[in-house]
N, C-alpha and C positions, 0 to 999 in steps of 0.2 A: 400391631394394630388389632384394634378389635370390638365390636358393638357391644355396650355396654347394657341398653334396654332398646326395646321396642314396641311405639305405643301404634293402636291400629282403631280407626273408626269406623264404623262402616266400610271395613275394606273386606272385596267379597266377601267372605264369610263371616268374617269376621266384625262384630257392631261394637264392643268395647273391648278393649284388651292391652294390658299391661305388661310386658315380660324381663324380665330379668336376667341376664345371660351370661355362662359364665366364660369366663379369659380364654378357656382351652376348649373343653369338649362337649355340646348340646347334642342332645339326640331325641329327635322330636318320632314319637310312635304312634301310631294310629294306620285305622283303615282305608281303602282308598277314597277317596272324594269327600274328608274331611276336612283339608284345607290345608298341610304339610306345607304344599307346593308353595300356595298363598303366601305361608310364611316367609320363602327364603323370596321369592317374586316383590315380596315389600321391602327387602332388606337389600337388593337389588336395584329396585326405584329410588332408594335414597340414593345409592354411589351414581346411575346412570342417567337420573332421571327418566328412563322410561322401563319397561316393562321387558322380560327376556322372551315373556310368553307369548305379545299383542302387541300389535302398530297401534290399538284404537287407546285410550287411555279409560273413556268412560266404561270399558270395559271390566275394569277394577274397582268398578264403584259397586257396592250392593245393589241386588236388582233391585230392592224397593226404596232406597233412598235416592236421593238429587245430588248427594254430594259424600267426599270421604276424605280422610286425614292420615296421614303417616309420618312416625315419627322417628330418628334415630338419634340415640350419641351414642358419638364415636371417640376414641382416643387411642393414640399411636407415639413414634415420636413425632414430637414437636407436630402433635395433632388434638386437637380439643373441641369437635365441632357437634354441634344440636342441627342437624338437618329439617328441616319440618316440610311437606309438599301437600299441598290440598287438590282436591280433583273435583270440580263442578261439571254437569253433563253440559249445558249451554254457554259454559268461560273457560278462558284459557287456563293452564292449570299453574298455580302457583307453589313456588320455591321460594323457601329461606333460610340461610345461613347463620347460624348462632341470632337469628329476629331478625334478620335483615335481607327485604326482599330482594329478588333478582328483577334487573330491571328485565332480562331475556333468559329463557332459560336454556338457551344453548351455550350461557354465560356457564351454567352450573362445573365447577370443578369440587367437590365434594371432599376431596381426600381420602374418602372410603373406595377402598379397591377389593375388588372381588373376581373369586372367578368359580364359575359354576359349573357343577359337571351332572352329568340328567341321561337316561336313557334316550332322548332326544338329539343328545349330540352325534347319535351314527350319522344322522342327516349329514352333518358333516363330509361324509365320506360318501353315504349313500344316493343323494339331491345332487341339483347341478351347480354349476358355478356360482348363482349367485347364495346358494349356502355356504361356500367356504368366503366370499368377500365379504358377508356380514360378520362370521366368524372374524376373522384380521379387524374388520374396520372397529369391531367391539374392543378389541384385547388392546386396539394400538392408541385407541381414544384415550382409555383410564391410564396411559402410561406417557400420554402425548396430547393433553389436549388441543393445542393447537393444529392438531389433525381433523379433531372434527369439523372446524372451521373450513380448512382447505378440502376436505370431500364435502359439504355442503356447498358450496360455493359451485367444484366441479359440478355437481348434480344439477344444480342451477342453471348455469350458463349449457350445458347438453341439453338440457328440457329446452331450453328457449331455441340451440341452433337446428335442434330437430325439429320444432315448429316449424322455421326459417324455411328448411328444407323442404319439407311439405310443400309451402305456399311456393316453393320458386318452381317446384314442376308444371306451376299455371303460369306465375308471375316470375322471368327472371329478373326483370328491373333490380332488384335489392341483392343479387349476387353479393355488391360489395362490399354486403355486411356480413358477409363470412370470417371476412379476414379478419374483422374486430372480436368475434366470439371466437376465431382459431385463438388469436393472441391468447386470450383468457383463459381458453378450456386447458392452453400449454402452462400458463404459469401455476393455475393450481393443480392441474392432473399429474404435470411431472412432480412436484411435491408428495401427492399422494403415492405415486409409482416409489418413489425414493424409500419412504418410509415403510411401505409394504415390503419393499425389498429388505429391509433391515432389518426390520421383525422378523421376516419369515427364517431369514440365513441364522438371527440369533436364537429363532424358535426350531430352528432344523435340527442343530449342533448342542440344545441342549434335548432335544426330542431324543434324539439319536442316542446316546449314551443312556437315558434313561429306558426306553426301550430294550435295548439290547441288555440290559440289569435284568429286568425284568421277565424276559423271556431267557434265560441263563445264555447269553451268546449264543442262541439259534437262530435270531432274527436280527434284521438291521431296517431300521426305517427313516426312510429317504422323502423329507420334504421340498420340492423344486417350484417355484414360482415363474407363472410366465405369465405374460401380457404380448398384446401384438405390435407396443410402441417401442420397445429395443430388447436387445439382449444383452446390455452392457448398464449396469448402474453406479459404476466407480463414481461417476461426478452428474452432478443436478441438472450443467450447461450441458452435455450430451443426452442425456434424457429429452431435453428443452428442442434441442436442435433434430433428434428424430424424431421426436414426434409433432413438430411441423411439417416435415416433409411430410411426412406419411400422411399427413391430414389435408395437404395440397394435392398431392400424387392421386389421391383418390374420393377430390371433391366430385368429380364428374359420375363415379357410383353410388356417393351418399345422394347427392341428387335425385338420382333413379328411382334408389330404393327409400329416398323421406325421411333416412337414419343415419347417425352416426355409427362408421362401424371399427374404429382405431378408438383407442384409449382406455383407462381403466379400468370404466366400465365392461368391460368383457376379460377382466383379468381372470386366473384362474391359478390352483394349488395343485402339482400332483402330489399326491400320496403314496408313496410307493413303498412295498413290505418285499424283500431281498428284490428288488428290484422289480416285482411287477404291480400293477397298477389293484389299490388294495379294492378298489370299487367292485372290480371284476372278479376278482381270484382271489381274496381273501376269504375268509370264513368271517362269520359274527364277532367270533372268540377273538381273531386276530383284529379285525375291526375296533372292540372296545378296547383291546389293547393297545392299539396305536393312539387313539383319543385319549386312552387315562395316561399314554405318555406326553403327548401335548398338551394336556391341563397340566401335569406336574409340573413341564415346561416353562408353563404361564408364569407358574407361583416363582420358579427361579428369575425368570425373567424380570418379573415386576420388584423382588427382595433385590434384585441389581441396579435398578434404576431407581426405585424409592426409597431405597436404605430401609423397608419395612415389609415383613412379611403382607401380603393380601389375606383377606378371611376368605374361606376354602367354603362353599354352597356344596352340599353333596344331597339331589333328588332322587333317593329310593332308586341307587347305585351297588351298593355293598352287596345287594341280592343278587344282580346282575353279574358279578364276579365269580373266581373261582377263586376257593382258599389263599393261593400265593399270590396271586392280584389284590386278595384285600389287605394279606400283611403287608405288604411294601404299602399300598396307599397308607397303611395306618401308621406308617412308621415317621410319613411325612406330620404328622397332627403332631408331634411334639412340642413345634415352633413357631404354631399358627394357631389363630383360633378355628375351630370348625365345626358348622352344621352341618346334621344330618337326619334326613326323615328316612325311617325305615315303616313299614307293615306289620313289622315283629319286631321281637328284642334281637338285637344283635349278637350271637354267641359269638367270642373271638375273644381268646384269651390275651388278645394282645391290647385292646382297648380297656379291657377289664383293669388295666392297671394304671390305665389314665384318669387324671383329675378330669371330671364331667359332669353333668347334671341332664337327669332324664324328666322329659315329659309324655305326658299323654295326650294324643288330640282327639277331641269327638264334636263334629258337628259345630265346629268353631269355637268349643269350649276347650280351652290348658290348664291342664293340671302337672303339679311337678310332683316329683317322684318322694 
């Protein structure tokens, strides 16, 4: 798979621009707050539809315009798509697929799979729980979209039974509308729980091996998923069946407290590096290296499920490393296409030998090499 051009309108910095991209290796150079980032952040919004940067979307729009345009093709196997998405500060934003609108854009399934790696990802490891569930909820979307469907829906019916709960520590009257948003929050939350679980055990087990390459068998890293609705995820209808209970047994606290406090939503990742927890007791160094073994991760995961490599986003990472962390990243680019914004040129004799095409950024202006 791999982005063939990318057109950009007024997207932050960016007011006209054209580019041309090649199959294997980009490497986009400039100083900071030139607009690098920009780049891979619109090449992102085509596969995602939103932004990896911002919840807000007009955020992407140039400050002095009303409106901006983005555009990709893409081609992979049995992949041939023009994505186009417009962004208006006052309308919804629109999506189209080879010219053809979505009627919703949580429709969008794109076929562009990416996965981005950024100084930004320690958060990962560094932030609290709800940075590792957006991490999963992102990786498991592009590989599953009928996932996002089932976490929006959960997020949905929790917003509402937490209202619920509110009003009944005035009003019990409507108690017995718990049992209708239990039903609900069980059939899509156990779905979500399922599918987290299977990520995470396929994302552990390739994490794992790549890690311990990487550090030459010094280290071992240990990804472990937990939530407070079971410990067992062999089957869906078990899932289903504890966390009903669990959600009965302690309606009389949600009560109390105006909140839901069983389900998903409070799931969490440990990370763990020879067995201790990396938040606390790791260094930086081991930090970025358990992350650049779960992004490697990703790309295996997704070339097993999509029968096609994902394009690799690499944000002013390479610096961030140490020599034998960038050889093995670079060893991966043979098979994939991959961007990369560096500050400077990148010395490494091992990229030196890859088909690539260099650019310059300045102040929203590209120039190729």
């Amino acid at each position: 798979m791999y982005v063939d051009n990318v057109r950009l309108i007024n997207f932050r910095n960016y007011m006209n621009l054209k580019l041309e991209l090649n199959k294997k290796v980009n490497i986009f150079i400039g100083k900071n707050a030139q607009g690098k980032t920009n780049l891979l952040e619109s090449i992102y919004l085509c596969s995602a539809g939103k932004s990896f940067r911002t919840n807000i979307d007009k955020d992407m729009i140039n400050i002095k315009k009303n409106q901006c345009y983005v555009a990709t093709e893409v081609f992979g196997n049995h992949l041939d798509k023009l994505i186009e998405i417009k962004l208006e500060r006052n309308k919804p934003k629109r999506i189209k697929i080879n010219k053809l609108e979505l009627e919703k854009n949580r429709d969008l399934y794109s076929g562009l799979n990416v996965v981005v790696f950024s100084p930004e990802d320690l958060k990962i490891i560094k932030d609290g729980p709800s940075e590792r569930r957006n991490f999963i909820d992102k990786e498991i979307s592009q590989i599953k979209p009928v996932y996002r469907y089932n976490l929006s829906r959960y997020n949905k019916i929790l917003f509402q039974r937490n209202n619920l709960l509110k009003n009944m520590g005035i009003d019990k009257k409507n108690r017995h509308l718990i049992d209708i948003f239990n039903m609900q929050m069980v059939k899509f939350g156990s779905k979500v729980i399922n599918d987290r679980a299977r990520f995470i055990e396929n994302l552990a087990l390739s994490s794992r091996k790549i890690h311990k390459d990487i550090t030459y068998g010094q280290e071992e890293l240990f990804l472990r998923y937990r939530t407070n609705v079971t410990e067992r995820f062999d089957r869906l209808v078990d899932i289903e069946k504890n966390f009903i209970k669990k959600l009965e047994k302690d309606i009389n606290n949600d009560i109390l407290k105006g909140s839901t406090k069983i389900g998903p939503h409070r799931d969490d990742i440990d990370i763990l590096i020879n067995n201790m927890d990396s938040k606390t007791f790791a260094s930086q160094g081991q930090q970025r290296t358990a992350i650049l073994s779960m992004k490697l991760a990703e790309i295996d995961i997704i070339k097993e499920e999509k029968e096609d490599y994902p394009v690799l986003l690499l944000d002013d990472v390479l610096s961030e490393l140490d020599k034998d962390r960038r050889k093995y990243l670079v060893r991966n680019f043979k098979d994939l296409q991959t961007i990369i914004t560096s500050t400077d040129i990148i010395d490494l004799r091992e990229i030196d030998s890859l088909e690539k095409k260099i650019f310059y950024i300045k102040n929203g202006k590209v120039v190729v090499n």
